[in-house]
C-alpha positions in Angstrom: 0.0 0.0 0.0 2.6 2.1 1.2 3.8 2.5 -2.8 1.3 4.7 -3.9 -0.6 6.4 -0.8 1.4 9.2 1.5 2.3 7.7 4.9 -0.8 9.5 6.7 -3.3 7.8 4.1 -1.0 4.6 4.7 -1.2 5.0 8.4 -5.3 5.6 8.0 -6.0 2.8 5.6 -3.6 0.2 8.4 -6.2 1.7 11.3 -9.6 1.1 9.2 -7.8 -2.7 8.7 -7.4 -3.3 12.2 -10.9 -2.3 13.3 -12.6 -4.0 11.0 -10.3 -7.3 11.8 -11.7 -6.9 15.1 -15.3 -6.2 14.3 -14.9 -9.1 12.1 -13.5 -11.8 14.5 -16.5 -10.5 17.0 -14.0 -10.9 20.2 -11.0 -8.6 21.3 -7.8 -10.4 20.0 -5.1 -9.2 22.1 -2.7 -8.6 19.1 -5.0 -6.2 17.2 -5.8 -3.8 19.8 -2.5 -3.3 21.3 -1.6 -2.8 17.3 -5.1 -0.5 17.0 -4.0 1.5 20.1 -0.6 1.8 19.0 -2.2 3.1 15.7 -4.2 5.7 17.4 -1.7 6.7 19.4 0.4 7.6 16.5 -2.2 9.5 14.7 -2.0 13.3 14.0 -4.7 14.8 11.8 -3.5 17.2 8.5 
């Protein structure tokens, strides 16, 4: 992905991913919501 978007689209793209993994597997794996938080954590709007 990273090829063709600019790092913030990259880094919003990674954080729709995650949460919908999650909504997806209907129950909290550990893994994707220490990555999600990590993700949000990083995030700083234009």
């Amino acid at each position: 992905m990273s090829s063709f978007l600019n790092a913030q689209e990259d880094h919003e793209v990674w954080l729709i991913v995650v949460t919908i993994a999650n909504w997806l597997t209907l129950k909290k794996n550990k893994k994707l919501v220490r990555y999600q938080k990590k993700l949000q954590g990083q995030y700083k709007p234009y």
